[in-house]
Every structure is written in structure tokens, then in C-alpha cells.
ZAROTOR-848116 format. One record per residue: z negated, x, y of N, C-alpha, C in turn; residue in one letter. Coordinates in steps of 0.001 Angstrom, whole numbers, plus 500000, padded with zeros to 6 digits. Last residue first. Example, Ala and Ser with C-alpha at 12.3 -4.5 7.8 and 13.67 -1.06 7.14 Angstrom:
2
492920512850497750492860513670498940492130512900500030S;492200513190494310492200512300495500492200513200496700A;
This chain:
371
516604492364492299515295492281492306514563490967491499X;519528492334491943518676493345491284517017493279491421X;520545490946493990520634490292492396519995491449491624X;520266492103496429519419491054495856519424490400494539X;520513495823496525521013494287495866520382492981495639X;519422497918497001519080496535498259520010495137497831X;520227499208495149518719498807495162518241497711496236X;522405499661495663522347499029494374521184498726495185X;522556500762498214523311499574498342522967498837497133X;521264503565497176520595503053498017521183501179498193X;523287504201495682522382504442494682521587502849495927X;525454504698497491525362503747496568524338503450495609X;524336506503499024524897505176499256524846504361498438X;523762508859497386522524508069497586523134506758498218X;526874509372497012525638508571495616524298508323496377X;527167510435499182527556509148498688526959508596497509X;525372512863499179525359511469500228526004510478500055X;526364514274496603525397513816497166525241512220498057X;528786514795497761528848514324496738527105513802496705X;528011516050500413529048515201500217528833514339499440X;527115518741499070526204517981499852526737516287499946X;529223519695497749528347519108497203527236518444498096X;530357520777500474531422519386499337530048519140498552X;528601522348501216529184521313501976529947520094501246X;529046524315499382527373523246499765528018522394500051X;531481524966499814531481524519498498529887523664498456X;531458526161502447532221525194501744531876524612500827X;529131528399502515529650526884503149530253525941502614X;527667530381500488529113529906500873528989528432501488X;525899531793497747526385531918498934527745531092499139X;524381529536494970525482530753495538525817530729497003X;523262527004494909522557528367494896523795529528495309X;524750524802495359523386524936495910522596526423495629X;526279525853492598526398524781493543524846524846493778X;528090528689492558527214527846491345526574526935493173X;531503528692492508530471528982493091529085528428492256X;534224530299491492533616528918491312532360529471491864X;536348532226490317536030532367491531535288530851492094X;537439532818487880538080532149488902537262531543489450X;537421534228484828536642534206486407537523533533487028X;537565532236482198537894533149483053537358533416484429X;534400531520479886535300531380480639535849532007481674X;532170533050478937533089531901478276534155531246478613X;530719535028480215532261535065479209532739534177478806X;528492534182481681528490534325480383529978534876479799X;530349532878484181529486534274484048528415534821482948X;532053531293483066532198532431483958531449533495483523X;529891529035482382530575529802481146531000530791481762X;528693528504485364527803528924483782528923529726482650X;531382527667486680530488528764487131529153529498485774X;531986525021484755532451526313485036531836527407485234X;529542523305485082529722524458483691530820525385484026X;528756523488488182528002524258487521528685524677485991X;531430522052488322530548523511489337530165524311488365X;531369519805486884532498520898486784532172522512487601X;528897518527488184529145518862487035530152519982486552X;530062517716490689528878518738490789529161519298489370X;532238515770489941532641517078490993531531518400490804X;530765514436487856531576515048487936532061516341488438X;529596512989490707528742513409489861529352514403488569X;531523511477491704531104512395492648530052513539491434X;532801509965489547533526510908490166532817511956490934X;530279508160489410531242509259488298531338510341488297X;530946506860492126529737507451491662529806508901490585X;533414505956492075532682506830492673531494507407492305X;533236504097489661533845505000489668533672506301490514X;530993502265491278530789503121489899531950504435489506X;531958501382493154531202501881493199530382502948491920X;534814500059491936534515501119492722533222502006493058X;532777498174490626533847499004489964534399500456490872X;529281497835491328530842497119491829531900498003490813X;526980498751490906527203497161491167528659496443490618X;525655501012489246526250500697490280526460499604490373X;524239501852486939523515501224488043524344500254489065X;525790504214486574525315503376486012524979501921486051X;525631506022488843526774505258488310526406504344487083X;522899506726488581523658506052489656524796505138489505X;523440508073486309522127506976485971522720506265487373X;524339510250486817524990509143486126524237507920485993X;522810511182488690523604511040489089524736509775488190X;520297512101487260520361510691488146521735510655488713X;521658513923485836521579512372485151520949511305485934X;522214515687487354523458514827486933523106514002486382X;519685517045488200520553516424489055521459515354488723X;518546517927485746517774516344486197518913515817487070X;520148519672485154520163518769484300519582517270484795X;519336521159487376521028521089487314520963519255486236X;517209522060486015516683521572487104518324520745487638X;518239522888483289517071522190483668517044520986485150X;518796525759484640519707524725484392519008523341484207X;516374527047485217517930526293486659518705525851486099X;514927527189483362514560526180484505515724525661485359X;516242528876482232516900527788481127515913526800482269X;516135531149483649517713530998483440517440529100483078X;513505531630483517514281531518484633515153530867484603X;513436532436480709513163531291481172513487530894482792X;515340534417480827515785533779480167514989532313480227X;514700535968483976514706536437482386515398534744482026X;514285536833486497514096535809485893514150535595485003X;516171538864486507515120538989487476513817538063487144X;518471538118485700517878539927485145516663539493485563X;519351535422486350518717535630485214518109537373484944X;520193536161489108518747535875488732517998535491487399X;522354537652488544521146538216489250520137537380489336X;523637535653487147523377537087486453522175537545487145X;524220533908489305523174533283488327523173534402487132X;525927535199491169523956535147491265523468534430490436X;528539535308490979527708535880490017526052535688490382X;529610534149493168530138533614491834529156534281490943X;527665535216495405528248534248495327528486534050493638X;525881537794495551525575536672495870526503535239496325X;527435539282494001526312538821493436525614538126494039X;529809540800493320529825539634494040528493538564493875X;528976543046490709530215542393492149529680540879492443X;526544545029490067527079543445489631527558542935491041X;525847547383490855526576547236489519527220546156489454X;524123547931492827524988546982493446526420547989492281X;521166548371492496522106549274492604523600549067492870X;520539545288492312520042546110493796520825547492493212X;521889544178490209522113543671491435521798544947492526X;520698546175487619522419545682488062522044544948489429X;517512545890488577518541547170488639520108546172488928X;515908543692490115516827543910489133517705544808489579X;513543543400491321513665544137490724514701544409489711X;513153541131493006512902541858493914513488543355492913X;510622539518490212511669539447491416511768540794492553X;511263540623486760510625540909488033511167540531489470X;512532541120484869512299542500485600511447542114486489X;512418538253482356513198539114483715512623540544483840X;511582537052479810510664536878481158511548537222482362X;513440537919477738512724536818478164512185535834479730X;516031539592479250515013539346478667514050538023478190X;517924541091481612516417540207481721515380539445480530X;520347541968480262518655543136480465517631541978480761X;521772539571479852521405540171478758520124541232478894X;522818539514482459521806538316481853520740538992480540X;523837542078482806522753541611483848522081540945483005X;525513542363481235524972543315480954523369542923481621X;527360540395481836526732539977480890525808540729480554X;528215541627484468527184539736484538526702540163483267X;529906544027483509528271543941484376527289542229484381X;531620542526482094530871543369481999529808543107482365X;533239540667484353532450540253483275531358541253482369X;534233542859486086532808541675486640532408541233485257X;535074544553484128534248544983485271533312543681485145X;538026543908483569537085543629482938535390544123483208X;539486545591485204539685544369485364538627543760484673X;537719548128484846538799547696485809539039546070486050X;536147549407482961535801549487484583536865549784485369X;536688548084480756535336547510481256535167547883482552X;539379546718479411539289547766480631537811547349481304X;538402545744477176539569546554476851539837547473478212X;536500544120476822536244545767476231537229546335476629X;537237541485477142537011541986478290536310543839478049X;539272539730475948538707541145475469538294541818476884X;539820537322477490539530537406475816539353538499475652X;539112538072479476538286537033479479538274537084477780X;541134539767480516540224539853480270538937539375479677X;543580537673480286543892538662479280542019539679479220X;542753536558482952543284535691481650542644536837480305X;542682538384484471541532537451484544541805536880483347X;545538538999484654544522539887484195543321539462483748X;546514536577485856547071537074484456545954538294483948X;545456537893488631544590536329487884545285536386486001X;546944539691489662545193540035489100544772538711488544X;549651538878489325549072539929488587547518539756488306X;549579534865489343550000536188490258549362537772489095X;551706532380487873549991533442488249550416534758488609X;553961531528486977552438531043488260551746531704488902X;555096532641484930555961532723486579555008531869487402X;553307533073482805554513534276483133555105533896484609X;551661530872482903550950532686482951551724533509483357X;553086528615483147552570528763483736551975530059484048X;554659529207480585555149529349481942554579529127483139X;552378528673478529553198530106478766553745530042480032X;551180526340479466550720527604479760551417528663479786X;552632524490478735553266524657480011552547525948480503X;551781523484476081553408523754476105553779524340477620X;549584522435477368549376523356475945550871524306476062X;550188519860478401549290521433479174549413522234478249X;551153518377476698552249518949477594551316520027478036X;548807517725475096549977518610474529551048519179475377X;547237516646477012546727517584476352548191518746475721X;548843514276477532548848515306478296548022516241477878X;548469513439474678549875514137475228550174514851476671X;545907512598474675546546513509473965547715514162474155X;545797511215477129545264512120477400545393513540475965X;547135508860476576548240509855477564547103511064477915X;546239507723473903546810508464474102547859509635475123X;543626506234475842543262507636474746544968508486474677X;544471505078478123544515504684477169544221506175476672X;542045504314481002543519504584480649543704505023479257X;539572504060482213539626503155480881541381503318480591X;538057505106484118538602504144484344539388503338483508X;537587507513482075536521506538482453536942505465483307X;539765509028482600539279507975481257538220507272481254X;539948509296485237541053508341484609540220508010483318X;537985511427485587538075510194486209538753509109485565X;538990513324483491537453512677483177538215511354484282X;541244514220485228541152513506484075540063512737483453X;540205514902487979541222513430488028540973513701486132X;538524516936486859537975515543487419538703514601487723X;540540519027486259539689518447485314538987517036485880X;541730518948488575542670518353487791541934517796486474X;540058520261490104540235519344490903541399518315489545X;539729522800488878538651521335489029538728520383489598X;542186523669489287541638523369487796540410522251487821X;542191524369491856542959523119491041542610523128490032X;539958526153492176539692524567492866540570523901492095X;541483528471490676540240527769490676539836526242490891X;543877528716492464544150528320490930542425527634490111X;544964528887494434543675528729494252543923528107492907X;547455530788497057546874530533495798545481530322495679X;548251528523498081547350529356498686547311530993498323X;549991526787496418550635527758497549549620528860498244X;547860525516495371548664526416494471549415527180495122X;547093523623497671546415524719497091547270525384496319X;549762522027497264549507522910498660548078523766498076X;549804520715495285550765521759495716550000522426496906X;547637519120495283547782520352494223548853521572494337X;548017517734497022547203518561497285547108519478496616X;550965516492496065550440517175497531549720518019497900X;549877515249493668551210515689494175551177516703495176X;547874513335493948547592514258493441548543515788493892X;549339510711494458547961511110495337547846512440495050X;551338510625493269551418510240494481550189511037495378X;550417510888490373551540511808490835551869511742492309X;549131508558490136548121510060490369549480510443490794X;551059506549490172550289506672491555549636508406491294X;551491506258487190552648506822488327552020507361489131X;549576504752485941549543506105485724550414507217487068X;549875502427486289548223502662486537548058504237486644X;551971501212485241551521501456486370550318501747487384X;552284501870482755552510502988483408552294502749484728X;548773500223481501550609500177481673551165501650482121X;546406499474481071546607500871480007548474500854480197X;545649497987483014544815500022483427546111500649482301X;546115495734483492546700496530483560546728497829483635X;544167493965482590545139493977481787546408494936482229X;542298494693485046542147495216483454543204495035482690X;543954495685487517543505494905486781543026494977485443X;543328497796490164543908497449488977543246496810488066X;541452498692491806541975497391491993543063497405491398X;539741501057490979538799499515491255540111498162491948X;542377502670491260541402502076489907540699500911490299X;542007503597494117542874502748493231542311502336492268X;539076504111494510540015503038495274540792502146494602X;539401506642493078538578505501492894538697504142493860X;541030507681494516541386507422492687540489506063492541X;539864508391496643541079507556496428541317507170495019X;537218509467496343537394507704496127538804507770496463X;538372511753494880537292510639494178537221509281494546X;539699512955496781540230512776495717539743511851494990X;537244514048498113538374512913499299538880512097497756X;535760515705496841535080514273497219536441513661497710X;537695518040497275537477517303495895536941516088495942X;539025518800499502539432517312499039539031516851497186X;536826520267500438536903518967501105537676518132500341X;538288522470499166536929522165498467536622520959498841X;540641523009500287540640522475499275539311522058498767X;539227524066503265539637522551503011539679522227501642X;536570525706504305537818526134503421538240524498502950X;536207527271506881535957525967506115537179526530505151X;533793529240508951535030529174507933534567528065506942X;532226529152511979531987528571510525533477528829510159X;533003529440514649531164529343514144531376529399512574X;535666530019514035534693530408515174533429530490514676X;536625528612511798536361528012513320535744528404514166X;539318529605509446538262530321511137537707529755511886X;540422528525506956540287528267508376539020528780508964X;541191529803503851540062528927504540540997529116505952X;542915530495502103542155529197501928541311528820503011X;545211532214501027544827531925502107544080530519502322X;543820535086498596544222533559498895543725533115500112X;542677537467498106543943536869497665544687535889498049X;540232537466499332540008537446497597541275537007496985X;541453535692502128540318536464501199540422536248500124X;543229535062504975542993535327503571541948536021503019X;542607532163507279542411533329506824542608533572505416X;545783529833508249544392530329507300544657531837507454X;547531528789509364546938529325510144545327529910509892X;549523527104507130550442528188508760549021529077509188X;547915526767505319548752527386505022549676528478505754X;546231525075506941545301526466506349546583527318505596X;547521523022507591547131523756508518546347525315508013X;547816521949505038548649522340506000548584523656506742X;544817521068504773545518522240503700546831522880504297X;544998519485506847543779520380507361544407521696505894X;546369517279505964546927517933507828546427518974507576X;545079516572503575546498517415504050546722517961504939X;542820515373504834542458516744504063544328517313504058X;543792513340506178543352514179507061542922515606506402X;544258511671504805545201512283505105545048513386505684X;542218511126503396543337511678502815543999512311503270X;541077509707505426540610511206504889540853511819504327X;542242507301505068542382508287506125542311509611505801X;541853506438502506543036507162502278543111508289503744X;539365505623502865539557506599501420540476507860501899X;537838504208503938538519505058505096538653505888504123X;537139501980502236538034501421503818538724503064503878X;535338503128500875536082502769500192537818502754501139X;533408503788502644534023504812502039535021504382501233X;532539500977503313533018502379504311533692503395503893X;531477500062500833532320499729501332533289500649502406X;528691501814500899529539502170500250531071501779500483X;527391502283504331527770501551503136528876501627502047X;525333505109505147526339504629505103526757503024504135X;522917506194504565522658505176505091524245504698505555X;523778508552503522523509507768502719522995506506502947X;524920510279505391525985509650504823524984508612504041X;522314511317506293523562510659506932524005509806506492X;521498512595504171520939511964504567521551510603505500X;524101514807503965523838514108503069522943512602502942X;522920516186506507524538514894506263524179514244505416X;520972517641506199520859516465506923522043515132506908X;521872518634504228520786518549503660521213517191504528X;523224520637506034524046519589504884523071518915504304X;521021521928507180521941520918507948522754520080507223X;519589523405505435519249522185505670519990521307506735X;522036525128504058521118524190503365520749523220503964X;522138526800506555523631525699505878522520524364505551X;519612528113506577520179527297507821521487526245507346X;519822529283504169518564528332503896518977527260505758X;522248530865504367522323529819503087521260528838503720X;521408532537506326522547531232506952522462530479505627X;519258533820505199518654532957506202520163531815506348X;520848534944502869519619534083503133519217533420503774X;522446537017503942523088535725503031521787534471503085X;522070539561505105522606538813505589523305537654504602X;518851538927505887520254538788506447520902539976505308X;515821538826505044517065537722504423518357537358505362X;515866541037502344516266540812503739516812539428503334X;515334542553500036514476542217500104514156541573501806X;518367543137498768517478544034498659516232543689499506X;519985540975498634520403541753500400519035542907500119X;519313539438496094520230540773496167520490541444497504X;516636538402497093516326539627496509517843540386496191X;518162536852498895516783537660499639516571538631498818X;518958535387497348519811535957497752519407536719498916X;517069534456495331518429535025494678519085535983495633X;516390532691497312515051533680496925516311534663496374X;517742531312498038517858531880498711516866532718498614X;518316529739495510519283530080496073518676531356497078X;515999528479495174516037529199494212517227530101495063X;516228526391496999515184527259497553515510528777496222X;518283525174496283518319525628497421517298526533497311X;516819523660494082517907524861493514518067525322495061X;514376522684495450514086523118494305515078524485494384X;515816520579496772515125521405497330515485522663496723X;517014519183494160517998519652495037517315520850495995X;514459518531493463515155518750492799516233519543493369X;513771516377495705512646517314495170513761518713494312X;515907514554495524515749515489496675514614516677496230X;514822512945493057516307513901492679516381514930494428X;512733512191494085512691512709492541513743513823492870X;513481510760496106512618511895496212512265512631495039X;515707508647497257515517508983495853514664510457495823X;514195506196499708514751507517499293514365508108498365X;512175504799500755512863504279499997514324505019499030X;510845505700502356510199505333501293511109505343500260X;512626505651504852512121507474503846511669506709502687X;513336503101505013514639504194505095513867505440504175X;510270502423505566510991501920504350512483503027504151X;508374504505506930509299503820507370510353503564505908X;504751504991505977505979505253506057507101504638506297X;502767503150506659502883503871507608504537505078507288X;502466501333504487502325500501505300502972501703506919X;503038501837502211503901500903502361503801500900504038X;500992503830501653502766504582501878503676503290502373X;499066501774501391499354502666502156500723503222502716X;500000500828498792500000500000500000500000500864501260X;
């Protein structure tokens, strides 16, 4: 009664389980990245824990939004993620190969990461107004080639062979959970199968064909192309049970392990953190997505559920990418681990993903047919 009576229903009424949680991997983030700047928190720490709580604040934002809203202004923002991939094609910075981001002065954005949430409710748009007797026709199928078409080209011009992979794994999960028929996901299984060779020999540029060919024997050049995977696994593997110790992991602070406060800090904090370290942050990853599906669950409407999914998804593909990466299980391509790795962009889209599931999480619960 208390909390009823002096907290303002908007905070009460906020999912504080799953914000507790989100804290939680932020704060893990910037302990990670205080102990690889060797015990400073410039220069990755303090702007991660300053990003953190301003997307922190959108997310908050957006969640007093109505889901409807996002439905209305799907396609604007559609359009507006093209103008902005466009624009990163004539007037992007390059890094790590690829011209992906935009300069704003205060902040580098990198757009393809913006249109993983954009992508979600247009799909999810469409879908919530196809008919059931018509999900399993071809006209349920044509449109991805409409929506999809564009953005996939224009990242692949960057090159970002990363983001499109997750951006192509979540239009598929999306579609089958919008209930499209089992077999165009076997045969598009079989056309991807038939398009790798020409995709490896005239797509991919030299150092990403390397990324390929390392990933299955990464012994074969340990201190060349096969390097980053090396050192990550050498990292996870010294911590042990327990870790080294925060503040104390050789591979990071002798600066053995590349890129260690972005695609690889979940090496540097398993050395440091050992193996229970390791199995809390996933854990803590684990509570995220199942209130996240538990959202979609929940949801009311068809759109609202598809979104939901979709946004929950987007986080999902983060983290197991970025997890098998930096175990070997998968090629490097350059995935961030979400809420803990250095980088704007990619908080920023998960913050996103976020604030629309508390919309809708928040629109279920003020359902009057739910009380």
C-alpha cells in the first residue's frame, strides 16, 4: 500500500525485474571495460556507462509510447533508415573495412544496426494483416523481396556481411513464426546451401574468405588470420573456474586479445571471471529473453506479438552470435555482445528493442480484458 501510495503508478508499474537485469549487464560492461583500459575508465568506460544511461532513458521513452504508433510510422522509418544507408554510402566513415557509419560530430551512428528494429515492425506490419487463409500463398512471400531488397543491398555495398546475416536470420525466425509454410524454409535452406560457393568466390572480400577458412582450422595461421580466435579461446580457457581476478587478466592487459573491448570482452571477462563469471552473464542474457518472450506472449494483438518476437530475436541473435564467435563456433564477423561491449550503435538498437517491448508489455497490462 505504501509503494501504492507515494510512488507514481508510470514507475510502479515498470517491468523492474527485467530493468534490474539490464542494469546488471551494463554495469558488467563497464567493469570489463575499466579493467581492459588497465584500471581507467577512459577511454571506453565512462562513454559506455554515459551511452548506457541515456539509451537507458529512450528506452523509458519509448515505452510510454503506444504500440499502435509504431505500427502507423513502420514504413516512415523505413524510409528514413534508407535515406540514412544511402547517405552512409556517399558520406560514411570507414572502419574495419567497411563504410558503415556516419560522423556526427558528437557521436558515429552506424545506420544498418537502426534498421534491425525498423525491419521488425515492417514485417511485422505486414504479417499482422494477412489473412490466415493467406500466410501460406505466394502472396505473403513476394513483399520480403520488397522490404528486404534495399537494405540488404545497400549494407552488402558497405561491406557488412555481419549485420546482414542478422538481419536475414531474424526476417527468417520472423516469417515462421508468422506461420509461412515449413516448406519455403527447406528450400530456402537449400537455395542458401547452393549460393555459398558463389557467394565465398565473388562476395566476400579477401580478409572475410579468410574469416571463413579460419574458423574451420583456425591452427593453420595462429598469428595471422587465425589470431583473434586463438587468443579469445586461450583467454576463456586460462580463467578457469573462478578467473585471475578482476583487474588481472594477462591476455587482455598485455593486450594479446584484439579488440577486447568490443567483439571480444566476453574472453576478457571470462579470464577474469572464470567460468562462473561466464555462466552469470549468460544467465543474466537468459532472464532478458524470456521476459522478452513471455512479452510476446502476452501480447494482445498479432502485430503486437510479432513485434514483440521480432524485437526479442534481434537481442537474441547478438548475443548467440557474439557467444559462438568468441568460443570458435562461429566466424568472426564483427557482432557486439549487447549491453556489454563497447559501441553506440549496437546499445542503441538494443535499447530500441527494449522500449518497444516495454510498450507493449506496458499496453498488455493496461488491457482491461486482462484484469
Amino acid at each position: 500500500m505504501m509503494r501504492a501510495t507515494f510512488v507514481p503508478t508510470a514507475v510502479a508499474t515498470l517491468p523492474w525485474g527485467m530493468l534490474w537485469v539490464v542494469v546488471a549487464l551494463g554495469t558488467a560492461g563497464v567493469l570489463g571495460l575499466y579493467s581492459a583500459a588497465g584500471g581507467s575508465m577512459t577511454p571506453w568506460a565512462l562513454p559506455h556507462a554515459v551511452r548506457f544511461m541515456a539509451f537507458l532513458g529512450l528506452a523509458l521513452a519509448l515505452a510510454r509510447i503506444r504500440p499502435q504508433t509504431f505500427h502507423d510510422f513502420a514504413f516512415i522509418a523505413y524510409v528514413g533508415g534508407i535515406l540514412l544507408l544511402i547517405l552512409t554510402l556517399m558520406l560514411g566513415v570507414i572502419g574495419g573495412g567497411a563504410r558503415s557509419w556516419l560522423d556526427l560530430g558528437v557521436v558515429r551512428l552506424q545506420p544498418s544496426e537502426l534498421m534491425k528494429p525498423v525491419l521488425v515492425l515492417v514485417l511485422a506490419r505486414f504479417y499482422s494483416h494477412v489473412p490466415a487463409a493467406e500466410i501460406r500463398r505466394i502472396a505473403a512471400i513476394w513483399p520480403l523481396a520488397v522490404f528486404l531488397g534495399p537494405p540488404i543491398l545497400l549494407i552488402l555495398l558497405q561491406p557488412d556481411l555481419g549485420t546482414t546475416m542478422l538481419i536475414v536470420l531474424n526476417t527468417i525466425a520472423l516469417m515462421f513464426l508468422a506461420g509461412l509454410p515449413l516448406r519455403l524454409f527447406i528450400g530456402g535452406g537449400l537455395a542458401v546451401a547452393a549460393a555459398i560457393p558463389i557467394v565465398y568466390s565473388f562476395m566476400m572480400l579477401p580478409h572475410q574468405r579468410d574469416r571463413v577458412l579460419i574458423f574451420l582450422n583456425p591452427e593453420q595461421d595462429p598469428l595471422g588470420a587465425g589470431y583473434h580466435l586463438t587468443q579469445s579461446k586461450i583467454a576463456i580457457g586460462s580463467g578457469g573456474l573462478f578467473g585471475k581476478g578482476f583487474l588481472n587478466g594477462t591476455q587482455s592487459h598485455l593486450q594479446y586479445l584484439p579488440e577486447q573491448h568490443t567483439d571480444f570482452i566476453f574472453s576478457a571477462l571470462a579470464e577474469e571471471w572464470g567460468l562462473a563469471g561466464g555462466c552469470v552473464l549468460i544467465l543474466l542474457f537468459f532472464l532478458l529473453l524470456k521476459w522478452g518472450m513471455g512479452v510476446a506472449l502476452d501480447a494482445k494483438g498479432r502485430f503486437e506479438r510479432l513485434a514483440a518476437s521480432g524485437m526479442t530475436l534481434t537481442i537474441f541473435f547478438y548475443i548467440a552470435v557474439n557467444l559462438m564467435m568468441v568460443m570458435g563456433l562461429a566466424p568472426v564477423v564483427g557482432i557486439p555482445l549487447p549491453l556489454v561491449s563497447y559501441g553506440g550503435s549496437a546499445m542503441l538498437t538494443v535499447m530500441i528493442c527494449l522500449g518497444v517491448l516495454m510498450a507493449i508489455d506496458r499496453s498488455d497490462r493496461r488491457d482491461p480484458r486482462r484484469r
